[in-house]
N, CA and C atoms of all chains as a GROMACS GRO file, in nm:
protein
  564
    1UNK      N    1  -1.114  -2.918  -0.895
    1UNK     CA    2  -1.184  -2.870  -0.776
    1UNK      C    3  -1.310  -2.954  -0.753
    2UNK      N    4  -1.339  -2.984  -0.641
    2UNK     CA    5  -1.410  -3.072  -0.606
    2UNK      C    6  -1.581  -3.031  -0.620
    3UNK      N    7  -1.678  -3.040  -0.646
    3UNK     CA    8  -1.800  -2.979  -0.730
    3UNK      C    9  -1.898  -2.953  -0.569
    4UNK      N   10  -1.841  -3.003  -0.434
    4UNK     CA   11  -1.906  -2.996  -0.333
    4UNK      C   12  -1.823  -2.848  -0.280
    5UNK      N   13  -1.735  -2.786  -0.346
    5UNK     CA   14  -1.675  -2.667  -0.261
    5UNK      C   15  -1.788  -2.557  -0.389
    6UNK      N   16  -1.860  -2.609  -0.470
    6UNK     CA   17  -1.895  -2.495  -0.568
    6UNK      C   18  -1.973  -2.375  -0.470
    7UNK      N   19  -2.000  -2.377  -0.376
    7UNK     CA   20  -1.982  -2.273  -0.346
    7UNK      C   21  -1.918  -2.136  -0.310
    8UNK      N   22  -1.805  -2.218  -0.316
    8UNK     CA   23  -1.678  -2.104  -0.256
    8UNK      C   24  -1.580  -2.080  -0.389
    9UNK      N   25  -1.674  -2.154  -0.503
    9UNK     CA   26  -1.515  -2.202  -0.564
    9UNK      C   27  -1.450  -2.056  -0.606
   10UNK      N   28  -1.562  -1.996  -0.682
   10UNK     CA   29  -1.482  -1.854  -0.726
   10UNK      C   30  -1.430  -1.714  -0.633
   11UNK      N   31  -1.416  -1.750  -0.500
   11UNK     CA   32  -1.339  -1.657  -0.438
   11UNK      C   33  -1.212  -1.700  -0.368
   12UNK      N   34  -1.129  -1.581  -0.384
   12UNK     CA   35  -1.002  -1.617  -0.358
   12UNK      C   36  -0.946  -1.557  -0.228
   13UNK      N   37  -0.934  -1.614  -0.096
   13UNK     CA   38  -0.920  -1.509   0.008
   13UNK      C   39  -0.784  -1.478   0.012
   14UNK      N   40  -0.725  -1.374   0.032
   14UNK     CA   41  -0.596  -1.326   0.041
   14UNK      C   42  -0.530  -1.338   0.161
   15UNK      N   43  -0.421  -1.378   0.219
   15UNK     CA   44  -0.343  -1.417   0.339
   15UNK      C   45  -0.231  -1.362   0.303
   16UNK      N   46  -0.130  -1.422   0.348
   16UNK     CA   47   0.030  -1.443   0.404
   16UNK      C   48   0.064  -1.447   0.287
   17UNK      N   49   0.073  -1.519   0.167
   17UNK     CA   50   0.151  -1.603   0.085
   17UNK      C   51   0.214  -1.541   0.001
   18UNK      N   52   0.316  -1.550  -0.086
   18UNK     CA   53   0.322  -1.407  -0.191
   18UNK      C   54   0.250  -1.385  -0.294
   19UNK      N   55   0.254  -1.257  -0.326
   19UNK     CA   56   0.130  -1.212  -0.400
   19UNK      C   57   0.135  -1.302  -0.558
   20UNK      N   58   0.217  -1.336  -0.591
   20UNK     CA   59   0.170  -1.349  -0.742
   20UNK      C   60   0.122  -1.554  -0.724
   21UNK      N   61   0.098  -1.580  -0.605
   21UNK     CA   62   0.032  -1.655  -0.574
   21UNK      C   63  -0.117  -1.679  -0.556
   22UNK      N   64  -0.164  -1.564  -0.525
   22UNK     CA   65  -0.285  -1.528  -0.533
   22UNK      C   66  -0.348  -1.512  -0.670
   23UNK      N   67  -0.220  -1.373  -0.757
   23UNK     CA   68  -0.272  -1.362  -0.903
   23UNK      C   69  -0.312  -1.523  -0.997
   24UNK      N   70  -0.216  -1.576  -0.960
   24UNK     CA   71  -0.238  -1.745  -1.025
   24UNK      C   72  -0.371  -1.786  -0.970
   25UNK      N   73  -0.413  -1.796  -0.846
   25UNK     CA   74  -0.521  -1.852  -0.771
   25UNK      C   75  -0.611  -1.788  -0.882
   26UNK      N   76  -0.606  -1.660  -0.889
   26UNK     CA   77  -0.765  -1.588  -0.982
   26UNK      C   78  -0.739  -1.635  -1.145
   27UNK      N   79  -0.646  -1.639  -1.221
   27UNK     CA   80  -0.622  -1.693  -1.296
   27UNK      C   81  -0.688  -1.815  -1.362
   28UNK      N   82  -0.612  -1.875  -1.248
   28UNK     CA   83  -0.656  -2.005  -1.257
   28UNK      C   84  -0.834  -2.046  -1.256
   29UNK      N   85  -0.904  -1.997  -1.167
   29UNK     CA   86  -1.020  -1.956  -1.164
   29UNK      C   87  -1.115  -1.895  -1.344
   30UNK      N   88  -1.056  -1.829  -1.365
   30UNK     CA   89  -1.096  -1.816  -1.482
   30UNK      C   90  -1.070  -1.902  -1.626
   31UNK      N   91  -0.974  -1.926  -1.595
   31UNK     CA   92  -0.893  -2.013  -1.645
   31UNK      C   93  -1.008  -2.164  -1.689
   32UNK      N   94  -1.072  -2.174  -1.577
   32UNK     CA   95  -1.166  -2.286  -1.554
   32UNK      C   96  -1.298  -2.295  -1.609
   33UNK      N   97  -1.301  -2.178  -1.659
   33UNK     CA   98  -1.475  -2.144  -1.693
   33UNK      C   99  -1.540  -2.032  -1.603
   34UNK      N  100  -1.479  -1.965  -1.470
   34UNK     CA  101  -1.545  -1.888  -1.399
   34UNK      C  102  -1.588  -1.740  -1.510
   35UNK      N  103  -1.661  -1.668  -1.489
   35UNK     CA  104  -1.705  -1.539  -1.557
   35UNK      C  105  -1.664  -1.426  -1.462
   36UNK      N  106  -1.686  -1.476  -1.303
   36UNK     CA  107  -1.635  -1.351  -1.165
   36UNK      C  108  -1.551  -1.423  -1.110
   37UNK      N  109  -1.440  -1.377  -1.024
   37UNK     CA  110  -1.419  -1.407  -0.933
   37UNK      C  111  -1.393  -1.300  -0.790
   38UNK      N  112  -1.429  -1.329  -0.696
   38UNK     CA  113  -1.419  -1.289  -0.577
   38UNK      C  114  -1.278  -1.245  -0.508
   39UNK      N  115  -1.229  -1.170  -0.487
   39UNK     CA  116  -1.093  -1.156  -0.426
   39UNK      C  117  -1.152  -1.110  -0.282
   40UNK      N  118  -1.121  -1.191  -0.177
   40UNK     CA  119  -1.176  -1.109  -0.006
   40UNK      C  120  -1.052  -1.128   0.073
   41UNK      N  121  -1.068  -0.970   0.144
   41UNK     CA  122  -0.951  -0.957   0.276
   41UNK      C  123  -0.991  -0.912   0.328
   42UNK      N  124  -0.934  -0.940   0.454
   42UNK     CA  125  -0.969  -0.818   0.642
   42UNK      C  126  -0.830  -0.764   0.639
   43UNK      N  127  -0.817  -0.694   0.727
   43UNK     CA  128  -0.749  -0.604   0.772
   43UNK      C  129  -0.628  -0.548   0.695
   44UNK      N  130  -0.523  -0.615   0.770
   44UNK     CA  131  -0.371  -0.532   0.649
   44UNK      C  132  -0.342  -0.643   0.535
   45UNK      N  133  -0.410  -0.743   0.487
   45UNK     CA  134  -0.411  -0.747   0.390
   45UNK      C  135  -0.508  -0.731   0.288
   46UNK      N  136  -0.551  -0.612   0.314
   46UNK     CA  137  -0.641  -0.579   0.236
   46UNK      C  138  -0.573  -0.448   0.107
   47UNK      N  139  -0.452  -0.432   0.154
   47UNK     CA  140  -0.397  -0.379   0.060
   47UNK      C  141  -0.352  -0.481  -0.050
   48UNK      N  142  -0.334  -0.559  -0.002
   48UNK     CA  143  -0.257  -0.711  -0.067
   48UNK      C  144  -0.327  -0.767  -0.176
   49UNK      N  145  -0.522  -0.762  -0.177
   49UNK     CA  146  -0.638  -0.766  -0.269
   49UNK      C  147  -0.615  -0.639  -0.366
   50UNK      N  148  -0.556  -0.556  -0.362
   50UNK     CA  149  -0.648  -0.437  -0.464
   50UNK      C  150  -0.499  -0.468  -0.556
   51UNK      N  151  -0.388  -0.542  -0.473
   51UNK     CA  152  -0.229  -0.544  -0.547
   51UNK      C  153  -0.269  -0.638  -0.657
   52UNK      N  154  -0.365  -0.732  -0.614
   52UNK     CA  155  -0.383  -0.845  -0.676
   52UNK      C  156  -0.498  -0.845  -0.791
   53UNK      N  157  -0.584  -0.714  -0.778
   53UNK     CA  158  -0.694  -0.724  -0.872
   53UNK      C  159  -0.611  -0.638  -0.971
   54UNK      N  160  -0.551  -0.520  -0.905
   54UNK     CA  161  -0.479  -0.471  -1.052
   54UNK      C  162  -0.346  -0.514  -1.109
   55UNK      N  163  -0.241  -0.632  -1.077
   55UNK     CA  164  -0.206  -0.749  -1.151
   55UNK      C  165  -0.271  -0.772  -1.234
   56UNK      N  166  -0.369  -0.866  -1.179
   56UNK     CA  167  -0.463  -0.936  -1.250
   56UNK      C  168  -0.508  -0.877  -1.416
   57UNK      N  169  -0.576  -0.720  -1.406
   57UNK     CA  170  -0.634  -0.706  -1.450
   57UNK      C  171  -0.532  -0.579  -1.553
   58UNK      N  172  -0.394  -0.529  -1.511
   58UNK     CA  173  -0.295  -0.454  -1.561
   58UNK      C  174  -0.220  -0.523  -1.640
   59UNK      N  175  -0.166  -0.642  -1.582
   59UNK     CA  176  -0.045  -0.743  -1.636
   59UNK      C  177  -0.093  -0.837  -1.710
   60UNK      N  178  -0.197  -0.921  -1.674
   60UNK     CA  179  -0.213  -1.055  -1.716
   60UNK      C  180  -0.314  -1.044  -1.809
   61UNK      N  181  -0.449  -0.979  -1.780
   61UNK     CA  182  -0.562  -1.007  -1.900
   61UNK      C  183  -0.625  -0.869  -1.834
   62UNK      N  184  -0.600  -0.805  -1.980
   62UNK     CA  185  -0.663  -0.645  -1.982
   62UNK      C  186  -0.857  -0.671  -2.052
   63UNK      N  187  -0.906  -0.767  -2.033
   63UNK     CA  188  -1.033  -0.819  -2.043
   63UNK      C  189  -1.126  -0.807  -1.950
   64UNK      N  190  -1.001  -0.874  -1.843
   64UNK     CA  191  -1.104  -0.833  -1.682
   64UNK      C  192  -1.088  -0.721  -1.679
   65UNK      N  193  -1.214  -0.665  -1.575
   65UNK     CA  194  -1.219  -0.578  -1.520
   65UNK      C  195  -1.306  -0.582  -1.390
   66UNK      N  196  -1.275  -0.498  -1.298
   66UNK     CA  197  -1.339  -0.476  -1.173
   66UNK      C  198  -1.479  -0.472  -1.174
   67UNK      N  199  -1.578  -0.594  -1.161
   67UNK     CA  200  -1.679  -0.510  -1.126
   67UNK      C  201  -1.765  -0.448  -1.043
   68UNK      N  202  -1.724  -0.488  -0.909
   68UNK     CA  203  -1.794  -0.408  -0.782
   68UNK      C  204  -1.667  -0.431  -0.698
   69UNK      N  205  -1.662  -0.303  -0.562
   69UNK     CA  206  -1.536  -0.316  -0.480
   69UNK      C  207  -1.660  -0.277  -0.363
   70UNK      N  208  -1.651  -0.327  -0.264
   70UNK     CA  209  -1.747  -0.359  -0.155
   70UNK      C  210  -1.608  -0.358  -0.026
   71UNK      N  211  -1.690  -0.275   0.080
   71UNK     CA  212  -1.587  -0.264   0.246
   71UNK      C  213  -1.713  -0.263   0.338
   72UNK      N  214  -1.637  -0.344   0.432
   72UNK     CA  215  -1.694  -0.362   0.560
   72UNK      C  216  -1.634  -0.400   0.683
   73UNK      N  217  -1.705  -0.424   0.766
   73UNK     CA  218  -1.621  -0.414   0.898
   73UNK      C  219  -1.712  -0.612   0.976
   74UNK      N  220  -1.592  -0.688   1.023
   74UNK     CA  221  -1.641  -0.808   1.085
   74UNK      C  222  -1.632  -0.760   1.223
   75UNK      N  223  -1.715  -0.804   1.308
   75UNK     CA  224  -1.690  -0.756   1.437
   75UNK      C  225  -1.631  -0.966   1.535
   76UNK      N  226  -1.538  -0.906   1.588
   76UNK     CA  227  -1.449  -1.006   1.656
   76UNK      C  228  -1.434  -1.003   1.806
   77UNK      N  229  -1.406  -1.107   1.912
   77UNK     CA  230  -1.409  -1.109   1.998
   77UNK      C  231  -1.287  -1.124   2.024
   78UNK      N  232  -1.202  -1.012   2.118
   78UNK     CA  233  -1.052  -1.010   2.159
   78UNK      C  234  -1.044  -1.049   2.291
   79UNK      N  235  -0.974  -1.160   2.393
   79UNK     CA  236  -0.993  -1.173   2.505
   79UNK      C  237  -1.112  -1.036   2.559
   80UNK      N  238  -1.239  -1.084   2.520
   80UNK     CA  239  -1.374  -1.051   2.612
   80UNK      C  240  -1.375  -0.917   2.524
   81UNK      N  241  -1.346  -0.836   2.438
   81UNK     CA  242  -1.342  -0.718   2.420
   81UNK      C  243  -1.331  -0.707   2.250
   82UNK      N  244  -1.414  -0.621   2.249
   82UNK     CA  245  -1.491  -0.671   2.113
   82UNK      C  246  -1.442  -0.592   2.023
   83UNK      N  247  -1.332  -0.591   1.892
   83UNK     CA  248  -1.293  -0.523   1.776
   83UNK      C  249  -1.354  -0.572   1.655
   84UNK      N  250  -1.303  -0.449   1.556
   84UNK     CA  251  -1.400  -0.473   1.476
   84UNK      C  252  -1.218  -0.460   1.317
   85UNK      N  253  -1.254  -0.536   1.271
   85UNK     CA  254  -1.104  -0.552   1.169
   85UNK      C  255  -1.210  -0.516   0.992
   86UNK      N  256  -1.195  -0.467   0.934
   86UNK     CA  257  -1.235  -0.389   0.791
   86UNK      C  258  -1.158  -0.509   0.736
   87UNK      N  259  -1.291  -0.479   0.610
   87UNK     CA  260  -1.269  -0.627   0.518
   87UNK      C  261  -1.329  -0.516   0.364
   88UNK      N  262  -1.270  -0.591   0.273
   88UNK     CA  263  -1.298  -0.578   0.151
   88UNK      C  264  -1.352  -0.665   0.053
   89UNK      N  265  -1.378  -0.652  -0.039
   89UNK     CA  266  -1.428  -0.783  -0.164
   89UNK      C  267  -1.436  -0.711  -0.330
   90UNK      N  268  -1.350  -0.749  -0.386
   90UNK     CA  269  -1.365  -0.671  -0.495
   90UNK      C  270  -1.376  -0.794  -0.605
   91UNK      N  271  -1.477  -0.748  -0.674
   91UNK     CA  272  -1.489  -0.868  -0.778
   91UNK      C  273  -1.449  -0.841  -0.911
   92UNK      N  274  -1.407  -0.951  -1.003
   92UNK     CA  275  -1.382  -0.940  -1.103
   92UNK      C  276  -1.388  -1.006  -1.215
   93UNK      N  277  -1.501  -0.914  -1.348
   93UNK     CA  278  -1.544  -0.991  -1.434
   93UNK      C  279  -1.499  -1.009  -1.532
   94UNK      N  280  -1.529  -1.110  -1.660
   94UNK     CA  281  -1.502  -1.137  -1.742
   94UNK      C  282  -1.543  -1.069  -1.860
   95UNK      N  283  -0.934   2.698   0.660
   95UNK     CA  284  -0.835   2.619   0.533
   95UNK      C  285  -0.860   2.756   0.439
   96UNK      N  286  -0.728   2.801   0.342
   96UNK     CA  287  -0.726   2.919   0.259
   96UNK      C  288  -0.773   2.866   0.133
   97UNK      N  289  -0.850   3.000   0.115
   97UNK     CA  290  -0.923   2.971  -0.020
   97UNK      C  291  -0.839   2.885  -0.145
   98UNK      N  292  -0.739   2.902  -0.167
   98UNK     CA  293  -0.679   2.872  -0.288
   98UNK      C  294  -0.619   2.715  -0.271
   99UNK      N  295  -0.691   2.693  -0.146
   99UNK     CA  296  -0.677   2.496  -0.138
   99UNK      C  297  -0.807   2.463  -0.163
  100UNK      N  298  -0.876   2.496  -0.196
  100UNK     CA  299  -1.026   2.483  -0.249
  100UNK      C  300  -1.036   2.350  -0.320
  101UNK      N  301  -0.971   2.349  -0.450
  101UNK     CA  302  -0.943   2.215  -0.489
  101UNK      C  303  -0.908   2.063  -0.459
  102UNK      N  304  -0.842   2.057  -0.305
  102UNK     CA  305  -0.806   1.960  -0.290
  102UNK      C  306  -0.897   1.991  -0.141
  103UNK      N  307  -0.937   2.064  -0.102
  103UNK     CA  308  -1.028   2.113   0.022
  103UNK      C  309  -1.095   1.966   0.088
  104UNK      N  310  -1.133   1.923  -0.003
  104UNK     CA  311  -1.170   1.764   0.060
  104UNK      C  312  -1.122   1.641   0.067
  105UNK      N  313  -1.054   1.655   0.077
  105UNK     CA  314  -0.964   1.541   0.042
  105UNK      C  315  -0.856   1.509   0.138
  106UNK      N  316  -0.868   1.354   0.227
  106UNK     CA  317  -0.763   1.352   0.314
  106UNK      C  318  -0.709   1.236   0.274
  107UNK      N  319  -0.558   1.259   0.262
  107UNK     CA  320  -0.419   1.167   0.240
  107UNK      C  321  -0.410   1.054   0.356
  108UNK      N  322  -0.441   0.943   0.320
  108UNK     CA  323  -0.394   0.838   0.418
  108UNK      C  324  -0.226   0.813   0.472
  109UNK      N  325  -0.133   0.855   0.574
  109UNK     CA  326  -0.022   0.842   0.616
  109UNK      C  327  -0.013   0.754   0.708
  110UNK      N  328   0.073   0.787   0.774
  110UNK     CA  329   0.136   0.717   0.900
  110UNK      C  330   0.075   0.783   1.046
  111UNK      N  331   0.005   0.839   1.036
  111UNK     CA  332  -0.032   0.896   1.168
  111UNK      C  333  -0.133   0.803   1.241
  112UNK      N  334  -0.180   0.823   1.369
  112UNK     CA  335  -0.258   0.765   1.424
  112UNK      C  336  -0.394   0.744   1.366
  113UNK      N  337  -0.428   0.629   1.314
  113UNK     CA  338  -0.556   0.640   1.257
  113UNK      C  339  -0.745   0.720   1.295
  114UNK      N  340  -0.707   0.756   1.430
  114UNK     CA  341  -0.821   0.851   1.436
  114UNK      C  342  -0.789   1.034   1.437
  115UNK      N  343  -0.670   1.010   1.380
  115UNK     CA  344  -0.645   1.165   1.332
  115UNK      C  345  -0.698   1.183   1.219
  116UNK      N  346  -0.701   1.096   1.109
  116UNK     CA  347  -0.764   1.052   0.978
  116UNK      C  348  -0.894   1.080   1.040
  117UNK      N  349  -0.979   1.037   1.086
  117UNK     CA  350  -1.086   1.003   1.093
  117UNK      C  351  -1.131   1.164   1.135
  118UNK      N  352  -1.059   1.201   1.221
  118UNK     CA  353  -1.124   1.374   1.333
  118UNK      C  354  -1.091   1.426   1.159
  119UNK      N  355  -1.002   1.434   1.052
  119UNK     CA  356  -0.962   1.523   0.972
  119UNK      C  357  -1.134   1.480   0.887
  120UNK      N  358  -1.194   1.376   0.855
  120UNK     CA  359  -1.282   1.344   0.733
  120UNK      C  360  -1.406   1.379   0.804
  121UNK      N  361  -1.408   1.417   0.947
  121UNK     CA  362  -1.528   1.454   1.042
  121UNK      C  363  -1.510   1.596   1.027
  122UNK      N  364  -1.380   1.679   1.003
  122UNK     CA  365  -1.396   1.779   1.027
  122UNK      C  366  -1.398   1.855   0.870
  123UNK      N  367  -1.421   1.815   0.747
  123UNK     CA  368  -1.451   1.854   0.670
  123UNK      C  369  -1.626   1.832   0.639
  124UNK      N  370  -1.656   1.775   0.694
  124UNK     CA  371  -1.782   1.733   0.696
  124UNK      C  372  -1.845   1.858   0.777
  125UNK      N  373  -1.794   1.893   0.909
  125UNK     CA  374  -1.859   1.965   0.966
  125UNK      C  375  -1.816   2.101   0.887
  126UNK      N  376  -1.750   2.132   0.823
  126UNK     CA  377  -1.696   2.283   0.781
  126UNK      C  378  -1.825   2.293   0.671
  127UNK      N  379  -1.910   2.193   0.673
  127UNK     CA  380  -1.989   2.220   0.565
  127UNK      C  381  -1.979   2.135   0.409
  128UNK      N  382  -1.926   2.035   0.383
  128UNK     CA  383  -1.850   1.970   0.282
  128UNK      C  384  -1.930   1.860   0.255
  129UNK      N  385  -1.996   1.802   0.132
  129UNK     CA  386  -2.117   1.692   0.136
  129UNK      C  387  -2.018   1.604   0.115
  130UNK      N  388  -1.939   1.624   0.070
  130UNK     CA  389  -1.841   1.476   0.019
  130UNK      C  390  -1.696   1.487   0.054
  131UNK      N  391  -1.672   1.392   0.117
  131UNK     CA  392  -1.506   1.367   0.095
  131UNK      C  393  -1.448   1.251   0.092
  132UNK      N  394  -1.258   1.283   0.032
  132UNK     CA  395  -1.274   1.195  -0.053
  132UNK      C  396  -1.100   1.101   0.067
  133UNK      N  397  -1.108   0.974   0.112
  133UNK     CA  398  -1.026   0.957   0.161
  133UNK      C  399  -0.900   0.876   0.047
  134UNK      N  400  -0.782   0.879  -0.005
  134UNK     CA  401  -0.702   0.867  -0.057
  134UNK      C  402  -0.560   0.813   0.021
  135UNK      N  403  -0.550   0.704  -0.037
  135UNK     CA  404  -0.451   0.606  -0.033
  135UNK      C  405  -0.340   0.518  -0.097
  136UNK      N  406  -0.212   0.517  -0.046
  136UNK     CA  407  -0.117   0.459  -0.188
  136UNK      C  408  -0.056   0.308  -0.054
  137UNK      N  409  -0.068   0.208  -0.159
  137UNK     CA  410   0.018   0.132  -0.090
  137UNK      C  411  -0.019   0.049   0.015
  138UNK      N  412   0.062   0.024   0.152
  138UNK     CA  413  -0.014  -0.039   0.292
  138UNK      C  414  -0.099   0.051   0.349
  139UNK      N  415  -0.083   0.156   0.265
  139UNK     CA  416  -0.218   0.270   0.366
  139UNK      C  417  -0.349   0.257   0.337
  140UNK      N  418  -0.314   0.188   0.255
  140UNK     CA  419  -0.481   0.157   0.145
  140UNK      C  420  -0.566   0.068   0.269
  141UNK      N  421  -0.539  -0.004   0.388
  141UNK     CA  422  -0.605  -0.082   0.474
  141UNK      C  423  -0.650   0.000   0.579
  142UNK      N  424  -0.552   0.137   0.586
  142UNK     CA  425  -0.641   0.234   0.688
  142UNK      C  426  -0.690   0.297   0.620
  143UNK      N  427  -0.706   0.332   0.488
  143UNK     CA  428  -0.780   0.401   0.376
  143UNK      C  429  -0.926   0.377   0.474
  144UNK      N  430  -0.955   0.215   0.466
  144UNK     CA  431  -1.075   0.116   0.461
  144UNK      C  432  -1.107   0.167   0.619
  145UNK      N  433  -1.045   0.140   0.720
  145UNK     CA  434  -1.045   0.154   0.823
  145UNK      C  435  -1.101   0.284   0.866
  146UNK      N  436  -1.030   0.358   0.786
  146UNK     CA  437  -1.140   0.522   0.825
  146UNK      C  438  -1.206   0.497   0.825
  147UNK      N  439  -1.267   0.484   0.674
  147UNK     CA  440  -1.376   0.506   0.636
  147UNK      C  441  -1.528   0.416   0.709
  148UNK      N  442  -1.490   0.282   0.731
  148UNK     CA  443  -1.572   0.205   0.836
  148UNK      C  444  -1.564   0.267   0.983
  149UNK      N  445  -1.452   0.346   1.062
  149UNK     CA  446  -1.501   0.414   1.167
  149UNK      C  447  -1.595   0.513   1.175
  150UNK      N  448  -1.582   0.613   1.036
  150UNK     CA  449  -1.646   0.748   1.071
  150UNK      C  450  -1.775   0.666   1.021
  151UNK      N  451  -1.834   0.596   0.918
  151UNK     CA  452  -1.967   0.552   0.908
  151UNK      C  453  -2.028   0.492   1.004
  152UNK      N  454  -1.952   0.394   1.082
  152UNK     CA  455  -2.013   0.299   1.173
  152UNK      C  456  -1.997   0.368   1.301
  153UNK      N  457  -1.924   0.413   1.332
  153UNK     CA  458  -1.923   0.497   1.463
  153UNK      C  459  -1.967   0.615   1.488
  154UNK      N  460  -1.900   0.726   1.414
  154UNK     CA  461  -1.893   0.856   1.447
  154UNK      C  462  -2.024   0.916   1.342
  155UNK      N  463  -2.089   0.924   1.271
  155UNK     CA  464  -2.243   0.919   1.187
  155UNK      C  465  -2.289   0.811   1.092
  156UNK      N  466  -2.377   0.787   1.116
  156UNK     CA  467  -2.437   0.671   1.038
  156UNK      C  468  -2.500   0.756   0.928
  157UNK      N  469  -2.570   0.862   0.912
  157UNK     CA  470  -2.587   0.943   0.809
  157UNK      C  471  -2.477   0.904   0.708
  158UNK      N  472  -2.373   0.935   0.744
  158UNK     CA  473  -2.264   0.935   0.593
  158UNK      C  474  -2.229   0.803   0.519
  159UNK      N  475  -2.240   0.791   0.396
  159UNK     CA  476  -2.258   0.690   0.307
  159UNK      C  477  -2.151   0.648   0.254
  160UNK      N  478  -2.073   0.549   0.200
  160UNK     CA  479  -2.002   0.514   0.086
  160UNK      C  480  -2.034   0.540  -0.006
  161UNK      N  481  -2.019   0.659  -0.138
  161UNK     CA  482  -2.050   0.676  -0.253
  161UNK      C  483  -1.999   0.553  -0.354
  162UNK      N  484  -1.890   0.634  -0.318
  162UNK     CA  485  -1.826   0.530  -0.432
  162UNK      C  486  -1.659   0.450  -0.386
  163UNK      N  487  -1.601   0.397  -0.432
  163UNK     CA  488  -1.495   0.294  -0.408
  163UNK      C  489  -1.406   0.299  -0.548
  164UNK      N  490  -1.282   0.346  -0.563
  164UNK     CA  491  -1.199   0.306  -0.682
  164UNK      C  492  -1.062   0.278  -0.640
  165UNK      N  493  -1.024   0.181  -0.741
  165UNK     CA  494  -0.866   0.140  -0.692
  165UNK      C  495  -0.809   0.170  -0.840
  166UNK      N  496  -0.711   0.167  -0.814
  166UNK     CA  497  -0.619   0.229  -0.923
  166UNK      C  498  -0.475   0.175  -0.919
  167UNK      N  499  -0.355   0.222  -1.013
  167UNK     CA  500  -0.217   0.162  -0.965
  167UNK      C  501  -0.145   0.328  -1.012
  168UNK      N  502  -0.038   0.332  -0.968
  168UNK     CA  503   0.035   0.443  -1.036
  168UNK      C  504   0.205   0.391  -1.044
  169UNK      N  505   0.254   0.412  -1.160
  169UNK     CA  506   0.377   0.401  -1.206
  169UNK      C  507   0.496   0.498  -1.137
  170UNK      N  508   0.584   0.432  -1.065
  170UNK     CA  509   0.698   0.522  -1.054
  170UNK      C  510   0.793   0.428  -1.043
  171UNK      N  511   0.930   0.535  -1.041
  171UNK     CA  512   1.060   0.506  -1.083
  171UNK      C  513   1.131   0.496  -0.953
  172UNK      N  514   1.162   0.368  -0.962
  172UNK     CA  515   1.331   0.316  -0.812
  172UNK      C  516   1.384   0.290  -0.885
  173UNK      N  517   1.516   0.361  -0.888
  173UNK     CA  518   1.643   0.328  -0.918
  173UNK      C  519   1.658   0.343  -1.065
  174UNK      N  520   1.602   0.358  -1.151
  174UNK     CA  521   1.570   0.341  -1.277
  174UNK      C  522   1.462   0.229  -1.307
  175UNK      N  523   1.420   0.221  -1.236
  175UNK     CA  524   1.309   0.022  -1.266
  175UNK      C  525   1.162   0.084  -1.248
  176UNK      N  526   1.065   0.054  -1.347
  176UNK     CA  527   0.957   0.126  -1.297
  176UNK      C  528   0.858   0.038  -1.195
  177UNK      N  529   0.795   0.055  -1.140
  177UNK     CA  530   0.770  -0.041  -1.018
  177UNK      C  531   0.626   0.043  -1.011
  178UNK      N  532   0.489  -0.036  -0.991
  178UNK     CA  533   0.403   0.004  -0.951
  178UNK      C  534   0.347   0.010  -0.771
  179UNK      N  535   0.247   0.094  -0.802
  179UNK     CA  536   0.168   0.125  -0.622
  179UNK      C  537   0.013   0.136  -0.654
  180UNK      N  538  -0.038   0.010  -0.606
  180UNK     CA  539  -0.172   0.029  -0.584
  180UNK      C  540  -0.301   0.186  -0.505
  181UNK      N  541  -0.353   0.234  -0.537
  181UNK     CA  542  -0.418   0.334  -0.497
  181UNK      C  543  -0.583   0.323  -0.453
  182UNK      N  544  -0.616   0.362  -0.384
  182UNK     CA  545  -0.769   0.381  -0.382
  182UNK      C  546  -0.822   0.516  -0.336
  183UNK      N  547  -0.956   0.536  -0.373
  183UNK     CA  548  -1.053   0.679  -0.357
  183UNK      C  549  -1.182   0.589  -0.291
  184UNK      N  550  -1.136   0.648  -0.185
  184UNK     CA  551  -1.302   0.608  -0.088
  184UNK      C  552  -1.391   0.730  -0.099
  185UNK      N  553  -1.455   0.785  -0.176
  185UNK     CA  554  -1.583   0.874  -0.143
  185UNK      C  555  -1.676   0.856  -0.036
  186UNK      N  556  -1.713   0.945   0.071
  186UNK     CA  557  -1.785   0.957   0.158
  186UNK      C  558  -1.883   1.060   0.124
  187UNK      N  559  -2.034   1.037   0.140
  187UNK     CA  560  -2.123   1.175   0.108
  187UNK      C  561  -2.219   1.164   0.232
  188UNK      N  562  -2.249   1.263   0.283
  188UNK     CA  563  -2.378   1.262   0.364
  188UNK      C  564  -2.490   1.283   0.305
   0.00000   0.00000   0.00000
């Protein structure tokens, strides 16, 4: 990983992809030297993050654990009309 | 609501219904007098879990708080195969 993304490096945003793609993404992350990593989603895949922190933290390494789960709301502009899509962030330490 | 639901008295089940039926149900334990309630979620519901809970705070009273946030998994059986389901407990308190 390139030392100019160190800002972002330890979060993992959740999309489309299949899930045990993601679990690798956090993995891997730790894997590296990280101590947290970040798992963030909006809307319906935000069920897709909590699938992925307790993988993570059920299946693979009973070490981690959750340490803060944080929700909020982004507010978005829909042709002129303004929604608001719920986001999550649950972190997880070493 | 009859006395002998007392126990689960606060507590609303995230389903399939229109998501501001959720929301009138976690407003209307609030108004019956109730400091806390607790919204509960298994699965893809876990994203309107989130979704309540950011309407009734951000919209419908700003008084009411996020206490607390937990995710969880629970074990059950398809077919004989045990297969997990992600869960969460959104606490709301005024």
């Amino acid at each position: 990983m390139a030392a100019n993304q160190a800002k972002e490096e330890n979060v993992v945003y959740i999309g489309k992809k299949p899930i045990m793609s993601y679990v690798l993404a956090v993995i891997t992350q730790f894997g590296s030297g990280q101590k947290e990593v970040k798992i963030k989603a909006r809307g319906r895949a935000i069920s897709r993050a909590v699938d992925v922190a307790q993988i993570v933290k059920r299946r693979i390494n009973q070490d981690i654990k959750i340490k803060s789960i944080e929700i909020g709301s982004e507010e978005r502009e829909n042709q002129g009309k303004k929604t608001y899509v719920s986001t999550i962030e649950i972190v997880l330490a070493k």
